[in-house]
N, C-alpha and C positions, 0 to 999 in steps of 0.2 A: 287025618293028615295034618293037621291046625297043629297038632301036639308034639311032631316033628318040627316045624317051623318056629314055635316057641323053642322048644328045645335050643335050636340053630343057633336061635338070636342070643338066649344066652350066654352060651359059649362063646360064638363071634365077639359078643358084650365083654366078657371078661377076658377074654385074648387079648383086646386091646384094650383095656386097662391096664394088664400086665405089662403089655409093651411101653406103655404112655409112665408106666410106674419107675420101668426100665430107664426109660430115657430121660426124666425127672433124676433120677440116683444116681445115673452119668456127669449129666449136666453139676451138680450138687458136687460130686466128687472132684472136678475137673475144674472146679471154684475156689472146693477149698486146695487143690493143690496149688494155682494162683495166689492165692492169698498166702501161705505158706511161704512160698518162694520169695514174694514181696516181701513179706516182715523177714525172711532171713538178708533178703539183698538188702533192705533198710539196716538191720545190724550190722553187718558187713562196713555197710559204707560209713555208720558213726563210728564203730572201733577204726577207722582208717582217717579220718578227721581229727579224733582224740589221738590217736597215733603222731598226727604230722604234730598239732598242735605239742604235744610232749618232746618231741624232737624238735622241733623250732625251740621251744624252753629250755632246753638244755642245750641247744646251740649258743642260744641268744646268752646263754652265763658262762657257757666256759669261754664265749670273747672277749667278754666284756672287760 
């Protein structure tokens, strides 16, 4: 009966491993799409800084 209850534990053991693996490659994934979305929103908002500043420059010369 000892050799059922081994059996058990390993299974049990590596089920949640799996799960603990799972939740690890969620986590990880849900990081980098974070990270992702920041460095696009960081591009974003320099091309729109570079933008005004171009348009202020070429305001500021056809008044002048």
């Amino acid at each position: 009966m000892g050799w059922i209850k081994d059996i058990y534990d390993v299974v049990t053991d590596l089920i949640s491993r799996a799960a603990r693996h799972k939740k690890r490659a969620r986590i990880k994934q849900k990081h980098a799409e974070e990270i992702a979305k920041l460095e696009q929103n960081s591009g974003e908002e320099i091309a729109r800084v570079n933008q005004k500043r171009r348009n202020w420059v070429m305001d500021w010369k056809r008044w002048r």
